[in-house]
C-alpha positions in Angstrom: 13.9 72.2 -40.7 15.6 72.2 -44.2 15.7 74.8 -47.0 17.1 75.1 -50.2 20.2 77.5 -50.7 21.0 78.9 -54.2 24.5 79.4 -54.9 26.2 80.8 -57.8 29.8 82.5 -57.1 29.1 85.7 -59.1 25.7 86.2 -59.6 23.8 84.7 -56.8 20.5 86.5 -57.2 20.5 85.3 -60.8 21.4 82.2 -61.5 19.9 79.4 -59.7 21.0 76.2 -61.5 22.5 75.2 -58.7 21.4 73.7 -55.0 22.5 72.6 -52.2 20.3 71.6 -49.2 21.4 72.7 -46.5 20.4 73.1 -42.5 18.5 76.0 -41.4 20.1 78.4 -38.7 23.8 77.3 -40.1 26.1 78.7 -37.2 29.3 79.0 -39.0 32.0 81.5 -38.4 33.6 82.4 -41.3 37.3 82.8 -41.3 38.7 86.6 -41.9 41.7 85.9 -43.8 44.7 83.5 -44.1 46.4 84.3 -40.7 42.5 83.3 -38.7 42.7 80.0 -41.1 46.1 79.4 -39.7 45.1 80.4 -36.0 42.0 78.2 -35.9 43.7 75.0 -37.2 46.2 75.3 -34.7 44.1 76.1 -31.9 41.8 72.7 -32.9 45.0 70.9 -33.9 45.9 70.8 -29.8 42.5 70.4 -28.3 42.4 67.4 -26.2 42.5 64.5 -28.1 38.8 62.4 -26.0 37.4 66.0 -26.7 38.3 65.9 -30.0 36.8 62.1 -30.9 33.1 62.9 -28.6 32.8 66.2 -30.9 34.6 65.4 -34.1 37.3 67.4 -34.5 39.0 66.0 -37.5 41.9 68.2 -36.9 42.7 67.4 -33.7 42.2 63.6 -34.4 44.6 63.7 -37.1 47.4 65.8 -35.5 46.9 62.8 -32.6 47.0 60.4 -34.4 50.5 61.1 -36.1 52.1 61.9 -32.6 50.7 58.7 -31.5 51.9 56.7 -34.6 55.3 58.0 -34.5 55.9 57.5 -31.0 53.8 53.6 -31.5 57.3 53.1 -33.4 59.7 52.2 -30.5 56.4 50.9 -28.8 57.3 47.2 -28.2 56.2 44.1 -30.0 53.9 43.1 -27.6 52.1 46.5 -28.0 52.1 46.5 -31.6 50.9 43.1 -32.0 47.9 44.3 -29.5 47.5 48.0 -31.9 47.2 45.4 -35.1 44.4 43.1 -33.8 42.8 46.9 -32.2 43.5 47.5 -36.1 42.0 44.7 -38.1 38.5 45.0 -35.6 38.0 48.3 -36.2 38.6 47.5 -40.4 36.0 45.1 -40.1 33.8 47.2 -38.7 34.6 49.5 -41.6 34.0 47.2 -44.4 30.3 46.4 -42.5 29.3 49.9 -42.9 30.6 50.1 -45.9 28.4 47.0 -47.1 25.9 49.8 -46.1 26.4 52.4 -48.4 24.0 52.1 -51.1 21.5 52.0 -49.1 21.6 55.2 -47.7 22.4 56.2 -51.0 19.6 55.1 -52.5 17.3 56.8 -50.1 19.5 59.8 -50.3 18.3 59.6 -54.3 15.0 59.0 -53.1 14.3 61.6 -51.1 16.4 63.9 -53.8 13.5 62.9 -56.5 10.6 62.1 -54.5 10.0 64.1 -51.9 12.3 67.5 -52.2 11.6 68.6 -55.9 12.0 66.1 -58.4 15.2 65.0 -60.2 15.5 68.9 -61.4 17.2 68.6 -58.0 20.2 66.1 -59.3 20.8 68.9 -61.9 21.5 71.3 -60.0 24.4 68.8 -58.5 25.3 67.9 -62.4 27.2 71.3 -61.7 29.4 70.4 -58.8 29.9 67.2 -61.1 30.9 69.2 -64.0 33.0 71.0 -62.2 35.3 68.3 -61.0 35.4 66.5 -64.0 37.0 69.1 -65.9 39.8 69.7 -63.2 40.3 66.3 -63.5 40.7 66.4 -67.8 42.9 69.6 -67.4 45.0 68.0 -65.0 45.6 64.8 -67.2 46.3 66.8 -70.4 47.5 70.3 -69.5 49.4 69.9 -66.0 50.8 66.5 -66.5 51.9 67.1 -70.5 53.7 70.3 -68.2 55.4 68.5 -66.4 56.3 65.8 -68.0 57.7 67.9 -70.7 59.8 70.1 -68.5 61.4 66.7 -67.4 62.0 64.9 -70.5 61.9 67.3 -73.3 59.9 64.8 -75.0 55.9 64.7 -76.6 54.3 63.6 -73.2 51.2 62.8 -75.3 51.9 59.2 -76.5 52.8 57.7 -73.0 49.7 59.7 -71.5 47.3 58.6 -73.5 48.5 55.2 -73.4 48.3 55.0 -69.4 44.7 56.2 -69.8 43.8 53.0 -72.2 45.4 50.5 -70.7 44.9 51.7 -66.8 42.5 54.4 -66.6 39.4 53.0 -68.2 39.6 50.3 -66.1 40.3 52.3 -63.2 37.1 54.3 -64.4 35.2 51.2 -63.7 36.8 49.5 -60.7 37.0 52.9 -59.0 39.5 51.4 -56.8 43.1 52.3 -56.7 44.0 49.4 -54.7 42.2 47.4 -57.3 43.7 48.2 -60.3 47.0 47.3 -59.0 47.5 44.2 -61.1 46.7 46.5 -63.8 49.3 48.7 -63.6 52.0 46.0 -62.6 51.4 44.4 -66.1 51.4 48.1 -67.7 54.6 48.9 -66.1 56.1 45.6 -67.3 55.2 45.7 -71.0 56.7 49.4 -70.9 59.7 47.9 -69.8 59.9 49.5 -66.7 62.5 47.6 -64.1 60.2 45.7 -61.2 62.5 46.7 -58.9 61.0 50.6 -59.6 57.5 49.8 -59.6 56.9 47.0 -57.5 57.7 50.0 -55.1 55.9 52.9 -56.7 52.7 51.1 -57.8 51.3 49.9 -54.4 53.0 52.9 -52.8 51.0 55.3 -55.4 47.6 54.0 -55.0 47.1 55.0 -51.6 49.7 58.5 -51.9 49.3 60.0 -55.2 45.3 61.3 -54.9 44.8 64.2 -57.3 41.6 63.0 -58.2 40.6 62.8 -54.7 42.4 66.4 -53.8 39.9 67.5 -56.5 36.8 66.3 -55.0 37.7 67.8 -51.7 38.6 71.2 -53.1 35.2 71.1 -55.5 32.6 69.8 -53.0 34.5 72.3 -49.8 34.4 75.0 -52.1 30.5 74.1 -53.5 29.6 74.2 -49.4 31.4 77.4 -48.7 29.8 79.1 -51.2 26.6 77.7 -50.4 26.4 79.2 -47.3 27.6 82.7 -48.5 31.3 82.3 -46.7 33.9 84.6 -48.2 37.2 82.9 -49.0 40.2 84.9 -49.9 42.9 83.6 -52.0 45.2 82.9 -49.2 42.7 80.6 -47.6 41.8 78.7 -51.2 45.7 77.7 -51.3 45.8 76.6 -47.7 42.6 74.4 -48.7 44.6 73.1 -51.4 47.4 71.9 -49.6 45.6 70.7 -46.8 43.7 68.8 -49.6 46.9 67.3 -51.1 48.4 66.1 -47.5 45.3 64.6 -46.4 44.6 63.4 -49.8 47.8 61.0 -49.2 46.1 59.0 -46.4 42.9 58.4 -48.7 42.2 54.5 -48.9 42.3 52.9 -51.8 38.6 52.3 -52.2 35.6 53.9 -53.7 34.5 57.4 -52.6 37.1 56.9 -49.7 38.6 60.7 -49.7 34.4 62.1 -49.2 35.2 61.1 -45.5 37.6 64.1 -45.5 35.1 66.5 -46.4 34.0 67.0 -42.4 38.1 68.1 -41.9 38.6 70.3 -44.8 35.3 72.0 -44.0 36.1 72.8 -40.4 38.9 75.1 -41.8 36.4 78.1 -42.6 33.9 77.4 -39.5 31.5 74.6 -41.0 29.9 72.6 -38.7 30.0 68.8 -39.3 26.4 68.5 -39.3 26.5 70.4 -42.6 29.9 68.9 -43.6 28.5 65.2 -43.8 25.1 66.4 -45.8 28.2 67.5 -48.5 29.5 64.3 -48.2 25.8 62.8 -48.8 26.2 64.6 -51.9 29.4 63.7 -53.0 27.8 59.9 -52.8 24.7 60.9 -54.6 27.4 61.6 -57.6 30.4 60.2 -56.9 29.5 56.6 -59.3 31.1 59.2 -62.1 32.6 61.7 -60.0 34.8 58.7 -58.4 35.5 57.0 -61.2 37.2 60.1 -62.9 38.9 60.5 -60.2 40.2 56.9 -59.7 41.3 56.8 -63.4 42.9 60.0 -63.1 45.4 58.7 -59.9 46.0 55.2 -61.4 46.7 55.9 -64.8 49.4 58.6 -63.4 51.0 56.3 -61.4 52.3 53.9 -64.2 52.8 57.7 -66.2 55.3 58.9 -63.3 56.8 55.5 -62.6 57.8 55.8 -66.6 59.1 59.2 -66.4 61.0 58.6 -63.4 62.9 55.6 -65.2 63.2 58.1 -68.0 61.0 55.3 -70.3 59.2 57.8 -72.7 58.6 56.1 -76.3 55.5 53.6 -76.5 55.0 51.2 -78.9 51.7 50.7 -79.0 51.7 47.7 -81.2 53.5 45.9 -78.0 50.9 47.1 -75.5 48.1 45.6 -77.2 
C-alpha cells in the first residue's frame, strides 16, 4: 500500500508543496548522532560479503570490492585476463538495462500523472529540482571564483564563464562526462594548455571530479530523510557529504549514473533500499534537467582546474571562437 508523505523541513504541518511517495509501514531506524552513523557503517562495512550482494548492502559491497581490487593487483595475468572478460559481460549486461530506462521512466511519469494525482504531483518534485540546481549555480560562481582566486589572485570570472560556453552547454545536452571529452581536449588546446597536462586530467576528471553528481546525492538523501521525519544532526550531514564526494569519484561517466548511489548513501541513517530505489525512481523522473546541470557543472570544471593548475588564467575570447 502507498501513501503520500508531506515534507517540508520547518514547517511540516504547513506547507505541502512538496511530495514524496513513499511505502507505508517504513521500518527505518534513525541514526542518534554522528558516533551511531560511524558505528553502523562500520558494522555493515564487514558483514559478509555473499550476505552483503543477496540483501544489498551497498556498504559492505563497496568496502569488498576495494579489498578485492587491491589485492586482484599482484593477481596473475592469467587471472586478470579471466576478471576482464568477467568484466566486459557484466558491462554488457549493463548497457542492456540501460537501453531500458525510459521505459520505466515513462511509466514512472505515467503513473505520476495518471493515476496518483495529476502532474500537480511533478511539482511537488520541481522542488527537489530546484534545490539542486541552485547548489549547482552557487558552486560554479561562488565556490569555484573562491577558489580559484585564492590560487591565482586573478578575476576567475573570464576563464569560468568561458569553460561554461564552450564545455558546459554542451555537456548540458550530452549529459555525459565521458562524452564531452573531445570537447574539452579541443578547449584545453585553444587555451594553450600543454597536452601532456590534460591528456591526463581530462579523461581522468570525467569519471573523478563529480560535484554535480555529489549534489544530487546529498539533495535527493536529504529530500528522503526528511520525508520520512528522520532527524539528522549536523555531524551526520557532513559525514553524508563526504561519503557523497568519495563515492561520487567512482560515478560513470554516463547519464543519471551517480542515482545508483542513492541505495548506499541512504543506508547511512537506516533507510531501507526498498524506499532508497523509489528515490532513485524520482531522481529519473527529473534528472533530463537535473543531470544535465550536473554534467555541465563537472565538465566545464575540468578544463577550469586543468587551466588553473597550469597557472593559464587570461582568455581571449576572440581565439576561442
Amino acid at each position: 500500500m502507498l501513501k503520500t508523505v508531506y515534507f517540508d523541513a520547518h514547517h511540516r504541518h504547513k506547507w505541502q508543496c512538496f511530495r514524496i511517495r513513499l511505502v507505508d509501514k517504513v521500518e527505518a531506524t534513525p541514526p542518534q548522532n554522528l558516533a551511531s552513523v560511524l558505528t553502523s557503517v562500520i558494522r555493515r562495512a564487514v558483514d559478509n560479503p555473499a550476505s552483503a550482494l543477496v540483501n544489498g548492502n551497498y556498504i559492505a559491497i563497496l568496502f569488498w570490492g576495494i579489498v578485492f581490487g587491491v589485492i586482484c593487483r599482484s593477481a596473475s595475468y592469467k587471472v586478470k585476463d579471466g576478471l576482464q572478460g568477467f568484466t566486459e559481460i557484466i558491462g554488457h549486461g549493463v548497457v542492456f538495462v540501460i537501453k531500458f530506462v525510459p521505459i520505466g521512466v515513462f511509466g514512472l511519469v505515467y503513473t505520476a500523472c495518471t493515476i496518483d494525482g495529476g502532474f500537480k504531483n511533478l511539482l511537488g518534485y520541481a522542488h527537489v529540482l530546484g534545490v539542486s540546481i541552485v547548489a549547482s549555480i552557487i558552486i560554479v560562481l561562488v565556490l569555484n571564483p573562491i577558489i580559484i582566486f585564492a590560487l591565482t589572485r586573478r578575476n576567475p570570472y573570464p576563464l569560468i564563464f568561458a569553460c561554461i560556453m564552450h564545455s558546459g552547454i554542451t555537456a548540458f545536452f550530452t549529459r555525459s562526462s565521458v562524452a564531452n571529452i573531445p570537447i574539452n581536449m579541443q578547449l584545453c588546446e585553444r587555451l594553450g594548455i600543454p597536452k601532456e597536462s590534460y591528456s591526463i586530467s581530462i579523461p581522468l576528471g570525467s569519471t573523478t571530479n563529480m560535484s554535480g553528481s555529489t549534489v544530487i546525492i546529498v539533495t535527493l538523501t536529504m529530500a528522503a530523510v526528511h520525508t520520512l521525519g528522520i532527524q539528522v544532526d549536523l555531524g551526520s550531514s557532513i559525514l553524508l557529504c563526504v561519503v557523497a564526494v568519495l563515492c561520487a569519484c567512482g560515478t560513470s561517466g554516463i547519464a543519471d549514473g551517480s542515482l545508483m548511489l542513492l541505495p548506499l548513501s541512504c543506508s547511512l541513517f537506516g533507510i531501507q533500499n526498498d524506499v532508497a530505489m523509489q528515490v532513485v525512481a524520482i531522481g529519473f523522473i527529473i534528472g533530463v534537467i537535473q543531470d544535465g546541470f550536473a554534467t555541465a557543472l563537472n565538465s566545464s570544471s575540468d578544463v577550469l582546474f586543468t587551466a588553473v593548475a597550469n597557472k593559464i588564467t587570461d582568455v581571449d575570447f576572440k581565439k576561442l571562437k
